[in-house]
KEDREN-381945 format. One record per atom (N, C-alpha, C): y, z, x; atom name; residue in one letter. Coordinates in steps of 0.001 Angstrom, whole numbers. Each point is the difference from the previous one (the first is absolute). Layout:
BEGIN
Y/Z/X/CA/A
...
//
This chain:
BEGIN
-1937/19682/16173/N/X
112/271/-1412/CA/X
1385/-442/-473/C/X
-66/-486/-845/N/X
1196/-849/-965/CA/X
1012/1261/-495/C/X
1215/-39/565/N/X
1484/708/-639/CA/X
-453/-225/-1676/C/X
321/1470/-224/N/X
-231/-42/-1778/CA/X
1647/-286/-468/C/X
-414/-469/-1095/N/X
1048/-827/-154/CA/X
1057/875/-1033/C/X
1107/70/-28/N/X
1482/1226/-791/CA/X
80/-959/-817/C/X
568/356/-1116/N/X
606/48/-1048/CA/X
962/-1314/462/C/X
682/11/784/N/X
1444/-820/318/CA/X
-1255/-1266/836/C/X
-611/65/891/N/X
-388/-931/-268/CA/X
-964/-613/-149/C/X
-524/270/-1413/N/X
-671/-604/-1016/CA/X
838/-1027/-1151/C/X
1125/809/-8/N/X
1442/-415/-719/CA/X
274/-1336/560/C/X
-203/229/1813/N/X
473/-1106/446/CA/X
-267/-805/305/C/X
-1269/-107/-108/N/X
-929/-1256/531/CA/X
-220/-768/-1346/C/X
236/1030/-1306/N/X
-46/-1205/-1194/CA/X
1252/-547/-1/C/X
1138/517/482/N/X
1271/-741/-333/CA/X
137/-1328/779/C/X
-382/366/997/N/X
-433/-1123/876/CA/X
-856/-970/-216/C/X
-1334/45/-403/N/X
-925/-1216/-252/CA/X
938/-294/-1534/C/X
279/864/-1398/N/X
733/-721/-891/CA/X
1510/-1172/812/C/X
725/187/573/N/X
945/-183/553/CA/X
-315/-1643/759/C/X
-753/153/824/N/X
-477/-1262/259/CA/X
-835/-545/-402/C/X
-427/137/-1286/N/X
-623/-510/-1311/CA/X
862/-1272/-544/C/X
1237/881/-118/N/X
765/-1015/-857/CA/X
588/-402/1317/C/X
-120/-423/1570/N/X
568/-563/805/CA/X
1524/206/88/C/X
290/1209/-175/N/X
1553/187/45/CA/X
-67/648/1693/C/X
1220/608/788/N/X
-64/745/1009/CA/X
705/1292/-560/C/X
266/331/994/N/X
362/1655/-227/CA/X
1378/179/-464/C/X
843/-992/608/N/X
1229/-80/-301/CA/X
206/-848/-1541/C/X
-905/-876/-282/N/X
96/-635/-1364/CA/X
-409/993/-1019/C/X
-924/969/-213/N/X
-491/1153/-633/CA/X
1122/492/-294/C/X
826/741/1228/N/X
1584/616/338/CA/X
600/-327/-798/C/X
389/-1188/-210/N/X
851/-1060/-807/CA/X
-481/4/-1735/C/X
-1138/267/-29/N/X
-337/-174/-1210/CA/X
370/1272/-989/C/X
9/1009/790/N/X
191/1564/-753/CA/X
971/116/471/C/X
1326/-847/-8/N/X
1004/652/476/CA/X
461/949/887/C/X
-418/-153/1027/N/X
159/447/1318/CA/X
1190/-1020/794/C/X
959/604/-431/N/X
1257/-1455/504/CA/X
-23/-509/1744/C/X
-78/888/973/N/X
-281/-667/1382/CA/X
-1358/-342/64/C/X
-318/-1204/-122/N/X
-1825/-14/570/CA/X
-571/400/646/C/X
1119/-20/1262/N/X
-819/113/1799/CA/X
-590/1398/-599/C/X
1452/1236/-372/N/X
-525/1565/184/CA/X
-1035/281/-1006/C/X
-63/-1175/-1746/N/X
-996/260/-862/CA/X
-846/-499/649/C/X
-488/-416/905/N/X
-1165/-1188/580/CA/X
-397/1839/688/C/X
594/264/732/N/X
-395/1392/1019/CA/X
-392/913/-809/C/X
590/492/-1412/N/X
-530/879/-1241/CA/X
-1529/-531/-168/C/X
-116/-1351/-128/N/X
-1527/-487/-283/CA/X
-551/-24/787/C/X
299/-264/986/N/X
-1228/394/1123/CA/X
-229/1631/50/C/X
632/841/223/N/X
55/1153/-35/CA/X
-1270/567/-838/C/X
324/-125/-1169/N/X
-1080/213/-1392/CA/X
-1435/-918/289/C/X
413/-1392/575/N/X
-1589/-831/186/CA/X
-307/804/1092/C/X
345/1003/1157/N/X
-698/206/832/CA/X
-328/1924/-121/C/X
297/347/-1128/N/X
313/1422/-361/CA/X
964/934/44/C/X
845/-598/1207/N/X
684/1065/579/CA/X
1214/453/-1016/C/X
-18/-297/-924/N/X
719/398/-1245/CA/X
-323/-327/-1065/C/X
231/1098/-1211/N/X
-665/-512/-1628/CA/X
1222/-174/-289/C/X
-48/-923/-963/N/X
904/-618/-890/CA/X
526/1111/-1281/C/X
1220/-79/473/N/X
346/1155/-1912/CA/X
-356/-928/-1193/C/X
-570/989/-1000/N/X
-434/-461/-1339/CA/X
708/-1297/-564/C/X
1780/-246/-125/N/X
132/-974/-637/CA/X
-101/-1173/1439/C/X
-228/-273/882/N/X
-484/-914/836/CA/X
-1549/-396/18/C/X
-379/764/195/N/X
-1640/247/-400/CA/X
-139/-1237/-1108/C/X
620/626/-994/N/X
514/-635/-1182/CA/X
-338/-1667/-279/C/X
1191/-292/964/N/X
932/-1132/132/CA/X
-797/-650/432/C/X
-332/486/1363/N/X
-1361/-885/710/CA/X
-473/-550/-566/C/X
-1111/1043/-1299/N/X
-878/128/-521/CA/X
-49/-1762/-1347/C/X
1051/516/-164/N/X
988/-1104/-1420/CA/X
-28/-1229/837/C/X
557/-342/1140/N/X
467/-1040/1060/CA/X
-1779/-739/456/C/X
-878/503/-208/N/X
-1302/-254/502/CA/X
-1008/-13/-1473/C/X
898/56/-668/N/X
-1322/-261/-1136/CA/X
-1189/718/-547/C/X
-92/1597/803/N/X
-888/446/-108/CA/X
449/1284/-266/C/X
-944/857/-478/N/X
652/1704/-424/CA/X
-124/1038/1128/C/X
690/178/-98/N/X
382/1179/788/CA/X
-1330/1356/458/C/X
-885/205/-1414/N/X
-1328/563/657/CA/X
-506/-411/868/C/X
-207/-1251/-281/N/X
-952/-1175/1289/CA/X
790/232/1433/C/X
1157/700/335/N/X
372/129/1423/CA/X
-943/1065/658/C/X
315/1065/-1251/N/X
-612/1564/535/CA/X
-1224/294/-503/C/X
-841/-729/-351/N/X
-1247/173/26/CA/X
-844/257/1014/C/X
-518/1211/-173/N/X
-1033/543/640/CA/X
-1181/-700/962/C/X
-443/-949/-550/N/X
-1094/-487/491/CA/X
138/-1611/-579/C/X
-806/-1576/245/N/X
-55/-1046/239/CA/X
-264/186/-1031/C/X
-1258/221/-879/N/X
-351/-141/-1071/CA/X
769/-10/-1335/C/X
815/1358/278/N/X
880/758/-990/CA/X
1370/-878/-306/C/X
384/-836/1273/N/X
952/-974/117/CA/X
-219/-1432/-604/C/X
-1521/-541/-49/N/X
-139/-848/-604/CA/X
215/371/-1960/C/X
-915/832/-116/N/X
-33/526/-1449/CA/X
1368/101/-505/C/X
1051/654/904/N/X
1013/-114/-514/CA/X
839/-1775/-165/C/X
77/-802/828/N/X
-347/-1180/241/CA/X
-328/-872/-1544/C/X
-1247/426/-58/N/X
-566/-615/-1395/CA/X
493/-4/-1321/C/X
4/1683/40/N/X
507/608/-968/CA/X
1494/-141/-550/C/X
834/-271/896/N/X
1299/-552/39/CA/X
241/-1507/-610/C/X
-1333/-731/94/N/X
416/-1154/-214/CA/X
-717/-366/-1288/C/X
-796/1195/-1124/N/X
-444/-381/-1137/CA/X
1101/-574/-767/C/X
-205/-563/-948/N/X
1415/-173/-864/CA/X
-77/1205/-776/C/X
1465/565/-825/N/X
-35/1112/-638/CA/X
347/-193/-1576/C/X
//
């Protein structure tokens, strides 16, 4: 039976498929939100892509801003709920 999946990483497996979406690495992400050492921001992102830590709100944030996508769409509940948000994000307003 399949590990049910936490909160952190659900967080992290979207940060991850977004992340190598736009073909950046972990340390270029780092770089992008101002995370001034890469190597240790590269270790912050893996951290969060693999759960073992959530991101504080204004990183979350940053990520979020740095990837193009909103910040619901990390912590969404379920696949579905992540697309809708997805969509919905990208009506014009």
């Amino acid at each position: 039976m399949p590990k049910p999946k936490t909160p952190a990483t659900v967080y992290g497996t979207r940060l991850r498929h977004a992340r190598m979406g736009m073909g950046w690495t972990q340390a270029e992400l780092a770089e992008r939100i101002g995370m001034v050492d890469s190597v240790s921001g590269a270790t912050r992102v893996s951290r969060y892509e693999t759960g073992q830590h959530d991101p504080d709100p204004a990183t979350a944030e940053a990520l979020a801003k740095a990837l193009n996508l909103p910040v619901a769409y990390f912590h969404a509940t379920s696949d579905v709920l992540a697309d809708i948000i997805l969509i919905v994000s990208r009506l014009p307003v």
